[in-house]
Biopython code that builds the backbone (N, CA, C, O; Angstrom):
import numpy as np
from Bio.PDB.StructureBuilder import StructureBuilder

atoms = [
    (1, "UNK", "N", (0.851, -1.159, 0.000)),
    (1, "UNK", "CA", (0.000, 0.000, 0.000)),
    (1, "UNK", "C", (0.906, 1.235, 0.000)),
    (1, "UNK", "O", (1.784, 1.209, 0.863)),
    (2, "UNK", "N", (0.869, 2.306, -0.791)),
    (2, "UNK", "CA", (1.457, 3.601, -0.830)),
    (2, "UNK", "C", (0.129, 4.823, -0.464)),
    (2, "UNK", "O", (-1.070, 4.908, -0.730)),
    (3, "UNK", "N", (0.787, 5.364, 0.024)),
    (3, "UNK", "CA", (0.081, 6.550, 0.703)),
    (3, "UNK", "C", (0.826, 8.040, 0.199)),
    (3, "UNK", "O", (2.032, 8.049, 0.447)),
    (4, "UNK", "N", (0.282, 9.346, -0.495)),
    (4, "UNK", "CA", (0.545, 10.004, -0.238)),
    (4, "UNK", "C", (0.095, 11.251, -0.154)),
    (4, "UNK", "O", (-0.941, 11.523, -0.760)),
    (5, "UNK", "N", (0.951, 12.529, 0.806)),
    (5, "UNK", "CA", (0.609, 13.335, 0.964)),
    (5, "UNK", "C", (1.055, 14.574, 0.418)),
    (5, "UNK", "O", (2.263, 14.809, 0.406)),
    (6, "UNK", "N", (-0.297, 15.934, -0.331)),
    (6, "UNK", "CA", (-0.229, 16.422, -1.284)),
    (6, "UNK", "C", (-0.238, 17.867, -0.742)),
    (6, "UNK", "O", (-1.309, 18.378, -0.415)),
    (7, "UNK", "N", (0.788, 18.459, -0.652)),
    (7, "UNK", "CA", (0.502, 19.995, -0.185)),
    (7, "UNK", "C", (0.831, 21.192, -1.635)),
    (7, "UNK", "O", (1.490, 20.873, -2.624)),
    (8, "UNK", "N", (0.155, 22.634, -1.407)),
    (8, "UNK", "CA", (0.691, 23.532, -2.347)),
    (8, "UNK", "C", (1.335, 24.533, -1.663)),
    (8, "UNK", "O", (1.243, 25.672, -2.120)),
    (9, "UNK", "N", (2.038, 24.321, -0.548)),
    (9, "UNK", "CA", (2.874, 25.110, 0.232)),
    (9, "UNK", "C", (3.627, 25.799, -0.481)),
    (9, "UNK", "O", (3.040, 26.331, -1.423)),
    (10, "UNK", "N", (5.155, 26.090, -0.376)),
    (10, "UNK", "CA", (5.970, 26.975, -0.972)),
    (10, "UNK", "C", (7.281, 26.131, -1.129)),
    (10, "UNK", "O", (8.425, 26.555, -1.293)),
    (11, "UNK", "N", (6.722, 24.471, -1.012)),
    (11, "UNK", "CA", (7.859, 23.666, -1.097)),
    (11, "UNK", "C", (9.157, 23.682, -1.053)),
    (11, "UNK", "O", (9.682, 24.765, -1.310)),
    (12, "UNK", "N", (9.794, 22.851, -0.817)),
    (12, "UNK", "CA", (11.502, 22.495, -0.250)),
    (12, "UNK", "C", (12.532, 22.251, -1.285)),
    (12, "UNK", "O", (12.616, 21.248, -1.993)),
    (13, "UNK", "N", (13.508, 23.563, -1.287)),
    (13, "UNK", "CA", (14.468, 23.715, -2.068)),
    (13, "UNK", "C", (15.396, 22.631, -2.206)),
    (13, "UNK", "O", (15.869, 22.143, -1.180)),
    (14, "UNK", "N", (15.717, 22.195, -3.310)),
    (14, "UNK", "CA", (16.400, 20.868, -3.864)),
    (14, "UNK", "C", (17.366, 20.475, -2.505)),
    (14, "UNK", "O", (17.223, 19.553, -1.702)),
    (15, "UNK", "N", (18.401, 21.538, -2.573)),
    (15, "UNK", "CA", (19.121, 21.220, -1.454)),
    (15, "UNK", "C", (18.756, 21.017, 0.104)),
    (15, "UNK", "O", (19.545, 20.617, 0.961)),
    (16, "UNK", "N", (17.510, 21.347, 0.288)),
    (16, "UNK", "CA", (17.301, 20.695, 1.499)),
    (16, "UNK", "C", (16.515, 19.620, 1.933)),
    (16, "UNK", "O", (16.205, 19.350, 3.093)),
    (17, "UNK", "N", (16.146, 18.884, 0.648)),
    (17, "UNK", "CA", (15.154, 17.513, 0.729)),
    (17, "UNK", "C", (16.018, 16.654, 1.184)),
    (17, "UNK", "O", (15.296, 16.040, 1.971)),
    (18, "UNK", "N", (17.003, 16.185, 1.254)),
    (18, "UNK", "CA", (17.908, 15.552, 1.939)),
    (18, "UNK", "C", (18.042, 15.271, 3.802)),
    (18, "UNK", "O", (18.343, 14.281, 4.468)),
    (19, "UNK", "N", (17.603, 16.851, 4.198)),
    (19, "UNK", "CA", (17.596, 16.866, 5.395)),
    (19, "UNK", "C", (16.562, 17.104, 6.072)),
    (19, "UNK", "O", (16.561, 17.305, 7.286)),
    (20, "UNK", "N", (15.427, 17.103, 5.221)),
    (20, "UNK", "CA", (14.058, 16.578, 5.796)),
    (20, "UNK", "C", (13.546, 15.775, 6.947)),
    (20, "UNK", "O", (12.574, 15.971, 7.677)),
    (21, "UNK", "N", (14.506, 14.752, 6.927)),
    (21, "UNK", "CA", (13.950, 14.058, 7.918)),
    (21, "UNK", "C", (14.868, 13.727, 9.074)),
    (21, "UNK", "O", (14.568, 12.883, 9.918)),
    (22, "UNK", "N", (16.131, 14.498, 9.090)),
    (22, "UNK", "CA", (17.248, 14.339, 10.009)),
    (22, "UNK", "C", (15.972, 15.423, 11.381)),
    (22, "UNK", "O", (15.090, 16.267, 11.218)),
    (23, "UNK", "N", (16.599, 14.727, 12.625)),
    (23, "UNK", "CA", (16.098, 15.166, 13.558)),
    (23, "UNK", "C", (16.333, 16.216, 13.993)),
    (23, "UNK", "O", (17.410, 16.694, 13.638)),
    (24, "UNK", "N", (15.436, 17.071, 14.969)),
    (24, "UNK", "CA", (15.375, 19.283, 14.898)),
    (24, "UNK", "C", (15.873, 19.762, 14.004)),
    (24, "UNK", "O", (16.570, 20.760, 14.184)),
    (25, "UNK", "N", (15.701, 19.242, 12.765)),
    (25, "UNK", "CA", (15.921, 19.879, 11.423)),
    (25, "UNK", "C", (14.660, 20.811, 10.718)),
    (25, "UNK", "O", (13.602, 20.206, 10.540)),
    (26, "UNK", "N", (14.702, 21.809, 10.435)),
    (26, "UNK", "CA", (13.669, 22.747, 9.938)),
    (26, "UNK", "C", (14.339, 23.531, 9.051)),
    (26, "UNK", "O", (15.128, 24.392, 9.441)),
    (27, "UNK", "N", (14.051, 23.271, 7.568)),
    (27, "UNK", "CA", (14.378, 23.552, 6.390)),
    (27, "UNK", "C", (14.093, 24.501, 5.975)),
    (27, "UNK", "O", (12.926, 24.646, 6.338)),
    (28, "UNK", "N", (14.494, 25.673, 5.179)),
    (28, "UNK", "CA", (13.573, 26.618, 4.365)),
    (28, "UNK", "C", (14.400, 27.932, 5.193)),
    (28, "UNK", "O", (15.156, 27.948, 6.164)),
    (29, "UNK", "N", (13.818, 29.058, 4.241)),
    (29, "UNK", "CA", (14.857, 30.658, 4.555)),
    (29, "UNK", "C", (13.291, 31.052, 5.387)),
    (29, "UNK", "O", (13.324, 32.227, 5.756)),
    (30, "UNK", "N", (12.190, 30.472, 5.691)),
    (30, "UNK", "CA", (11.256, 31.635, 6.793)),
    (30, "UNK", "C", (11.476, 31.604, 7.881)),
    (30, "UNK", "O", (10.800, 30.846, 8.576)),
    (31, "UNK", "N", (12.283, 32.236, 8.352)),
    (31, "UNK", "CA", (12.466, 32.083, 9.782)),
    (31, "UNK", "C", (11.516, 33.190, 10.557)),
    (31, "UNK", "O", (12.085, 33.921, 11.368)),
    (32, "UNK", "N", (10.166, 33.341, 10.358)),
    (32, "UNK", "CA", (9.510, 33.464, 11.100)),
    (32, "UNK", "C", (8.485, 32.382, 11.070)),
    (32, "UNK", "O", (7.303, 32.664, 11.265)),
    (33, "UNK", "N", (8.821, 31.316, 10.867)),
    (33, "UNK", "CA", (8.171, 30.067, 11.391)),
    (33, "UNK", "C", (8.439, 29.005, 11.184)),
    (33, "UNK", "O", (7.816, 27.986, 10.887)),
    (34, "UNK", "N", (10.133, 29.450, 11.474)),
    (34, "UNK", "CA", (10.933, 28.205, 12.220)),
    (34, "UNK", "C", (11.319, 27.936, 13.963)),
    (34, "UNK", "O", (12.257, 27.503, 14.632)),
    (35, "UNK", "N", (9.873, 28.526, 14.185)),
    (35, "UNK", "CA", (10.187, 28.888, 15.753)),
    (35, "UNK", "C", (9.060, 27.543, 15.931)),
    (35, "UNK", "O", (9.212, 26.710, 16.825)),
    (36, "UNK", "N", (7.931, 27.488, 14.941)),
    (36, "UNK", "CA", (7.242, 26.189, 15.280)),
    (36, "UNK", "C", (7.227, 25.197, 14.868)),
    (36, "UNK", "O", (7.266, 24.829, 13.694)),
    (37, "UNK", "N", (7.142, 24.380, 16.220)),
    (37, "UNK", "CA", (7.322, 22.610, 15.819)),
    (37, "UNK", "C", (8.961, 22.711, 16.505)),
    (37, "UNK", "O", (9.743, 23.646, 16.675)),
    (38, "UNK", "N", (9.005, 21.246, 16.783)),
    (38, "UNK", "CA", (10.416, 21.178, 16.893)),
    (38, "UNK", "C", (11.274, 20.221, 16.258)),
    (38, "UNK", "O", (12.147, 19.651, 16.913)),
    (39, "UNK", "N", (11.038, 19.914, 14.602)),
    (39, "UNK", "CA", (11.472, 19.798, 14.158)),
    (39, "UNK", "C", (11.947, 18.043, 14.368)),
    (39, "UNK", "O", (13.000, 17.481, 14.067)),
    (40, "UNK", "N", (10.843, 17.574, 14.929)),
    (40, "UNK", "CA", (10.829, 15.896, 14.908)),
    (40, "UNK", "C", (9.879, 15.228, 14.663)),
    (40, "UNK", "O", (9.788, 14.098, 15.145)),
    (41, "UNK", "N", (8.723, 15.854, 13.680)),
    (41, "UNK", "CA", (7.665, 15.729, 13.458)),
    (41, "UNK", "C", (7.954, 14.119, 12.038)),
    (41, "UNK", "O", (7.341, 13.051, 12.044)),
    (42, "UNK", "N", (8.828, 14.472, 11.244)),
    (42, "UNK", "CA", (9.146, 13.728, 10.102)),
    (42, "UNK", "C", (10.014, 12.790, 10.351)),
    (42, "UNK", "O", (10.102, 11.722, 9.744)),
    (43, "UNK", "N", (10.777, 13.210, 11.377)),
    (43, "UNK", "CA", (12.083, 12.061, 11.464)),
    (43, "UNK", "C", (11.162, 10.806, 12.186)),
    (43, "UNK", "O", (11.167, 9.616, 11.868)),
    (44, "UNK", "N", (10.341, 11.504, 13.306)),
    (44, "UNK", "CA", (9.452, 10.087, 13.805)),
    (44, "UNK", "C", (8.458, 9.304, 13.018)),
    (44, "UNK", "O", (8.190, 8.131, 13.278)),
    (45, "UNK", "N", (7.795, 10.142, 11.825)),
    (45, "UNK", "CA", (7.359, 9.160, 10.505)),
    (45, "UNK", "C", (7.985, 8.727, 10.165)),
    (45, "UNK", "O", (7.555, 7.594, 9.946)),
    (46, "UNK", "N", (9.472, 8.854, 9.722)),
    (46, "UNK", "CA", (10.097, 8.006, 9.164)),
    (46, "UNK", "C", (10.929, 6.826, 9.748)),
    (46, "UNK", "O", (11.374, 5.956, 9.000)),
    (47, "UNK", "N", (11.152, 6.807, 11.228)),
    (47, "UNK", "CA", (11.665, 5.884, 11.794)),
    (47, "UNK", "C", (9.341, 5.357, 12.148)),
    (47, "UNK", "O", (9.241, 4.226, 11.671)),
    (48, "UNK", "N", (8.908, 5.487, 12.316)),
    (48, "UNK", "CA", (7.460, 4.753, 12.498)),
    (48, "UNK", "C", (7.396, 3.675, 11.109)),
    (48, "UNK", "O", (7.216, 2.458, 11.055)),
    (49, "UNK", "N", (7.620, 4.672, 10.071)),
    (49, "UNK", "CA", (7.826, 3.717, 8.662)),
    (49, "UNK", "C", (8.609, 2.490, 8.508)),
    (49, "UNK", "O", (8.380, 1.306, 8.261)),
    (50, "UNK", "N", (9.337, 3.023, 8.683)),
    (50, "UNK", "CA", (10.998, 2.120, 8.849)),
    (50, "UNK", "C", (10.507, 0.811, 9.750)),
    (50, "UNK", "O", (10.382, -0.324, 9.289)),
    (51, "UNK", "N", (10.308, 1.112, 10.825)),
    (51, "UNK", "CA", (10.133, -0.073, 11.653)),
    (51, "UNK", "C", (8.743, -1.229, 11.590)),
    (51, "UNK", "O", (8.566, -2.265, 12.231)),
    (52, "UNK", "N", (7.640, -0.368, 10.241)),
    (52, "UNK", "CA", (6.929, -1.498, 9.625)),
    (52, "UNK", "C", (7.389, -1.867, 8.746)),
    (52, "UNK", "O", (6.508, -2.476, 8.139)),
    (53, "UNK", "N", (8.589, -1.921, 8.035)),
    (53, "UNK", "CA", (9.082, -2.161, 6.947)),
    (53, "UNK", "C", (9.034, -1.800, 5.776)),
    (53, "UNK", "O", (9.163, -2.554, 4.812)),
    (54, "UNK", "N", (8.788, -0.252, 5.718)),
    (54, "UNK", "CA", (8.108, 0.398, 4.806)),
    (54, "UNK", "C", (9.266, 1.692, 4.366)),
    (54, "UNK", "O", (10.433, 1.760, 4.754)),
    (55, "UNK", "N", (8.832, 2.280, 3.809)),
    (55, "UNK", "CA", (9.811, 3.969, 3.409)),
    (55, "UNK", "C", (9.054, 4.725, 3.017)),
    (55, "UNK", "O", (7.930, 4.628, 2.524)),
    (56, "UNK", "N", (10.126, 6.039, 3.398)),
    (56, "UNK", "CA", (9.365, 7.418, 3.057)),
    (56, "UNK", "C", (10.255, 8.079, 2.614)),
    (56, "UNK", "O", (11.454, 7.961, 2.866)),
    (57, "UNK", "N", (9.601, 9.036, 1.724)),
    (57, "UNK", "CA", (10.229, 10.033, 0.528)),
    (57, "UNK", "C", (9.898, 11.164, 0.387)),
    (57, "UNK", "O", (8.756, 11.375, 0.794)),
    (58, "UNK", "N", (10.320, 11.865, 0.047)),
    (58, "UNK", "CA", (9.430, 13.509, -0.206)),
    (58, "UNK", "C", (9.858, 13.994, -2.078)),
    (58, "UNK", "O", (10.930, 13.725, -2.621)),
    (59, "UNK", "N", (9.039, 14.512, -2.536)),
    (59, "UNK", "CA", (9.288, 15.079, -3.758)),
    (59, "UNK", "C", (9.245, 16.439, -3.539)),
    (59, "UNK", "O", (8.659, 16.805, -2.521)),
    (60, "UNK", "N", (9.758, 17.315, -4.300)),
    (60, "UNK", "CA", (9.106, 19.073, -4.026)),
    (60, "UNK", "C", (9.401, 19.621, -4.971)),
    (60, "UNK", "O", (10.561, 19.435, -5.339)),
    (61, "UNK", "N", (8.601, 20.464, -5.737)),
    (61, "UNK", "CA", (8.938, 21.662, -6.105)),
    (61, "UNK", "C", (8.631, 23.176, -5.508)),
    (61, "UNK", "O", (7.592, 23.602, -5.004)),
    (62, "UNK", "N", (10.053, 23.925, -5.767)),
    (62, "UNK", "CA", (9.674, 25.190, -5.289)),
    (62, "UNK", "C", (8.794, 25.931, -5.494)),
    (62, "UNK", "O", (8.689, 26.267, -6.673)),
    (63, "UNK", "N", (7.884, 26.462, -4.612)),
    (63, "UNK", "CA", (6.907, 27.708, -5.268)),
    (63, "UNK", "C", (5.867, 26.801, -5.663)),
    (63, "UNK", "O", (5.027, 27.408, -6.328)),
    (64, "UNK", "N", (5.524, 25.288, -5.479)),
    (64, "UNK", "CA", (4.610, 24.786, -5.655)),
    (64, "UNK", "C", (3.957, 23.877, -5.099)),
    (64, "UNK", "O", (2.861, 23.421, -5.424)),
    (65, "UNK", "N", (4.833, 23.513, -3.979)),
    (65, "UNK", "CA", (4.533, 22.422, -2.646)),
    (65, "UNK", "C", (5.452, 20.964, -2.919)),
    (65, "UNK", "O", (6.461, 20.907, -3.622)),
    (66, "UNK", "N", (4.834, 19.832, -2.185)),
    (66, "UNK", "CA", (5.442, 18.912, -1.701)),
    (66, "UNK", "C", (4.621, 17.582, -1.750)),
    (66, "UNK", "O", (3.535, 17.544, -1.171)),
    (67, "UNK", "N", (4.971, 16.777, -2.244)),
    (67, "UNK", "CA", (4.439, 15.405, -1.656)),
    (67, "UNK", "C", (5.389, 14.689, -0.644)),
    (67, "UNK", "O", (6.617, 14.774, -0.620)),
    (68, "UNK", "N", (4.773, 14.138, -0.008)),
    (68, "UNK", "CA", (5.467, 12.929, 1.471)),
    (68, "UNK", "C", (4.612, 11.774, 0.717)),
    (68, "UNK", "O", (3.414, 11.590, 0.502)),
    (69, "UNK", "N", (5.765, 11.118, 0.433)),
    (69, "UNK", "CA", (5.037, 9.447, -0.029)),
    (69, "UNK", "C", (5.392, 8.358, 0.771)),
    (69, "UNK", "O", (6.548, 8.558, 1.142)),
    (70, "UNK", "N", (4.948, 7.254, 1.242)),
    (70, "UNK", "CA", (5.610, 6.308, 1.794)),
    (70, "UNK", "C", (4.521, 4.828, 1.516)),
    (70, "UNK", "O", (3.344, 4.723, 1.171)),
    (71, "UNK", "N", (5.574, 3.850, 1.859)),
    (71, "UNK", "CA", (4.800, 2.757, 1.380)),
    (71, "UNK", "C", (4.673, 1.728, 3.076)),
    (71, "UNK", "O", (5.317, 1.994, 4.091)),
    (72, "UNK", "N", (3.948, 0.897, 2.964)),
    (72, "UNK", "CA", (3.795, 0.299, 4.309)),
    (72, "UNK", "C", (3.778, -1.282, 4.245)),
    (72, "UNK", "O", (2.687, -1.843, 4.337)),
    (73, "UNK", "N", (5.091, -2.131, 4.071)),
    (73, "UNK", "CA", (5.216, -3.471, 3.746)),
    (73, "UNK", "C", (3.896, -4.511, 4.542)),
    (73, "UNK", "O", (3.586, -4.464, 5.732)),
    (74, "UNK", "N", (3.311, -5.373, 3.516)),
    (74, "UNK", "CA", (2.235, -5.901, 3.529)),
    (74, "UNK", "C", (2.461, -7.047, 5.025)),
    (74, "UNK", "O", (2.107, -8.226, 5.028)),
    (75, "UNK", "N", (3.041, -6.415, 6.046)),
    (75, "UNK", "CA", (3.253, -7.699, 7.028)),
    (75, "UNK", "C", (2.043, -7.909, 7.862)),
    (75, "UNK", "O", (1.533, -6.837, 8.188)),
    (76, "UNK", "N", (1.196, -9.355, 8.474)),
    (76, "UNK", "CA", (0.570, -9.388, 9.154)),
    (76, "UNK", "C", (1.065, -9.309, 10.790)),
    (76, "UNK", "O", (2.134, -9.888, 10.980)),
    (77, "UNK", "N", (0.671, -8.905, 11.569)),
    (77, "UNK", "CA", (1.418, -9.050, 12.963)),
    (77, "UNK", "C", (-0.102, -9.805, 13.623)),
    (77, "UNK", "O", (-1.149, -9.847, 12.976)),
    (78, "UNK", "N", (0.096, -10.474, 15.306)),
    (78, "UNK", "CA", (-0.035, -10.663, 15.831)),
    (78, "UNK", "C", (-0.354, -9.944, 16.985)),
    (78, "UNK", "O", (0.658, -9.955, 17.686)),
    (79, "UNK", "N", (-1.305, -9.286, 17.570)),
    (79, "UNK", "CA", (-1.246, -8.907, 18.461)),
    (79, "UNK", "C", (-1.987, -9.320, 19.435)),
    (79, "UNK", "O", (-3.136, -9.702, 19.214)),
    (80, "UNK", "N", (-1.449, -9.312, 20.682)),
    (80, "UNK", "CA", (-1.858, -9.691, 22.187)),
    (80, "UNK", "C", (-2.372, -8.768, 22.744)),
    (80, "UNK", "O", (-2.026, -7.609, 22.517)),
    (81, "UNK", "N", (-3.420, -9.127, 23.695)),
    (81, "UNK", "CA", (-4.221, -8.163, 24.627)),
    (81, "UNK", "C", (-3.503, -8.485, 26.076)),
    (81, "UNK", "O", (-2.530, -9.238, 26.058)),
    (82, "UNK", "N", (-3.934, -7.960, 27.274)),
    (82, "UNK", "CA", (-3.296, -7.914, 28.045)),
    (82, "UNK", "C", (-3.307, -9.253, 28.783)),
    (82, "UNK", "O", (-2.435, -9.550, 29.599)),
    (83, "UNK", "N", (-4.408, -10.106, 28.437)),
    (83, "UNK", "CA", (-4.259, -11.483, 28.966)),
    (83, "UNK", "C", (-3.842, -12.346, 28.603)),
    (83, "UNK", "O", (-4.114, -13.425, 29.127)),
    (84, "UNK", "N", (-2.902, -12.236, 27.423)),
    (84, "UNK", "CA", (-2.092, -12.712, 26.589)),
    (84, "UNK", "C", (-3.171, -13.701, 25.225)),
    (84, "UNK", "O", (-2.806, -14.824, 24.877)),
    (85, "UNK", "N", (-3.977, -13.285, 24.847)),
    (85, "UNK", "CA", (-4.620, -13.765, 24.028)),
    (85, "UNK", "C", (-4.716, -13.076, 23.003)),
    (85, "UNK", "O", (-4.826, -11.885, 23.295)),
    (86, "UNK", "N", (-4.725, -13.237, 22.124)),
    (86, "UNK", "CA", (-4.607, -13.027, 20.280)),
    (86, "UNK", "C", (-6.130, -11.683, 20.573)),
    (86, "UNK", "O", (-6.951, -11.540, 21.478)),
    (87, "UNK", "N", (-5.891, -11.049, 19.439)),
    (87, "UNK", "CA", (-6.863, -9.985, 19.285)),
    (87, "UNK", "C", (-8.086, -10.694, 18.261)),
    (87, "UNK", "O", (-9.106, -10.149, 17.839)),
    (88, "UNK", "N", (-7.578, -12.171, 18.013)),
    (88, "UNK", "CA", (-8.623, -12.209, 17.005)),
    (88, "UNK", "C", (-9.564, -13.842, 18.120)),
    (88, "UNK", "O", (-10.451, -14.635, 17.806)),
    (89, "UNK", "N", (-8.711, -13.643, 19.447)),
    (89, "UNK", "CA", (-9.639, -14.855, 20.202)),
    (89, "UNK", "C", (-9.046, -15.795, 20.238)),
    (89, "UNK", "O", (-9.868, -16.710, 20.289)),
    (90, "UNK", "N", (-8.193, -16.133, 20.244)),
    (90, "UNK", "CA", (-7.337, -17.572, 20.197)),
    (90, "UNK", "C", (-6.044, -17.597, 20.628)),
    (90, "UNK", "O", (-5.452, -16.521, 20.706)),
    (91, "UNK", "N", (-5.540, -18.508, 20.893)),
    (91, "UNK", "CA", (-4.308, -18.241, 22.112)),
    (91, "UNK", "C", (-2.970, -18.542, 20.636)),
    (91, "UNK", "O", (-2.830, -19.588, 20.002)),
    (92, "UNK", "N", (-2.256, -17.359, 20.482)),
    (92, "UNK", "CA", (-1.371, -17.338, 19.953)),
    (92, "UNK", "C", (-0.035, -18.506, 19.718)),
    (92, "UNK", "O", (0.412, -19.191, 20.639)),
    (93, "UNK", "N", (0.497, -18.555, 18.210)),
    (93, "UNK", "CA", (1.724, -19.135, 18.353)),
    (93, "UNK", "C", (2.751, -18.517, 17.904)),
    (93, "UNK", "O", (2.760, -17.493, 17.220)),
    (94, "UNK", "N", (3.714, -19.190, 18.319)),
    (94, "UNK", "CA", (4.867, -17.936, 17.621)),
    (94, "UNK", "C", (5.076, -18.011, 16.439)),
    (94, "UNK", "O", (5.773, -17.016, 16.244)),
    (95, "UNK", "N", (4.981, -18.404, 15.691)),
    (95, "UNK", "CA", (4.993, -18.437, 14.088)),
    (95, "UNK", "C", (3.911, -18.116, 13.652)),
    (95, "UNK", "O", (3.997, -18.247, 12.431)),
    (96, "UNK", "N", (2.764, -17.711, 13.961)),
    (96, "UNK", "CA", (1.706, -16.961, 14.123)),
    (96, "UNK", "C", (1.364, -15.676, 13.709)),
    (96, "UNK", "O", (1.412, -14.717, 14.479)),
    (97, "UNK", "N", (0.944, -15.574, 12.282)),
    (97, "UNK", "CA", (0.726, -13.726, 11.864)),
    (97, "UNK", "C", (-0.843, -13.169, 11.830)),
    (97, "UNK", "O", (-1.519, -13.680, 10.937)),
    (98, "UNK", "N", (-1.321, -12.480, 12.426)),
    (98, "UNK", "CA", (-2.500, -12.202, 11.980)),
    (98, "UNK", "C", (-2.878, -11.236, 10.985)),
    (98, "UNK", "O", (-4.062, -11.099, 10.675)),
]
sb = StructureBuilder()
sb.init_structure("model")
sb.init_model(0)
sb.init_chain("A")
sb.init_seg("    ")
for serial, (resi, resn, name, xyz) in enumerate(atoms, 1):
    if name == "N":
        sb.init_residue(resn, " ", resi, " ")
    sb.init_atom(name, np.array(xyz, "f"), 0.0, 1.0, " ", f" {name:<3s}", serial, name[0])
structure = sb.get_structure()
């Protein structure tokens, strides 16, 4: 599954799509509103991505906005409730995907 997101902002100059997603990183010459956010908003999508097995990208043009694309690897997981039983009712195995 790919997902993406479509802005017409004032998009991110070639040279700084690179550092998009490095952490308290805030890109761009407005520095009157680089005072908001702190600049870990993207790096934690992209390590959230990462750790479903998935990636994220950004495209941009200047003066015309940005896409954030990312894809989300087709894995089933397993998950447990607090009494250690499967979310789908049945007592889990470890080789087990739901």
């Amino acid at each position: 599954m790919e997902i993406s997101v479509i802005d017409t902002g004032i998009g991110i100059a070639p040279d700084d799509l690179p550092k998009v997603f490095e952490e308290f990183r805030q890109v761009g010459t407005d520095y009157a509103h680089k005072s908001e956010g702190t600049g870990l908003g993207l790096t934690l999508a992209k390590k959230f991505v990462e750790l479903h097995g998935g990636k994220i990208w950004v495209t941009s043009e200047t003066g015309k906005g940005s896409t954030f694309t990312f894809y989300a690897a087709n894995k089933r997981r397993n998950i447990l409730t607090s009494d250690g039983f499967s979310s789908r009712g049945r007592s889990p195995r470890l080789s087990e995907t739901v």
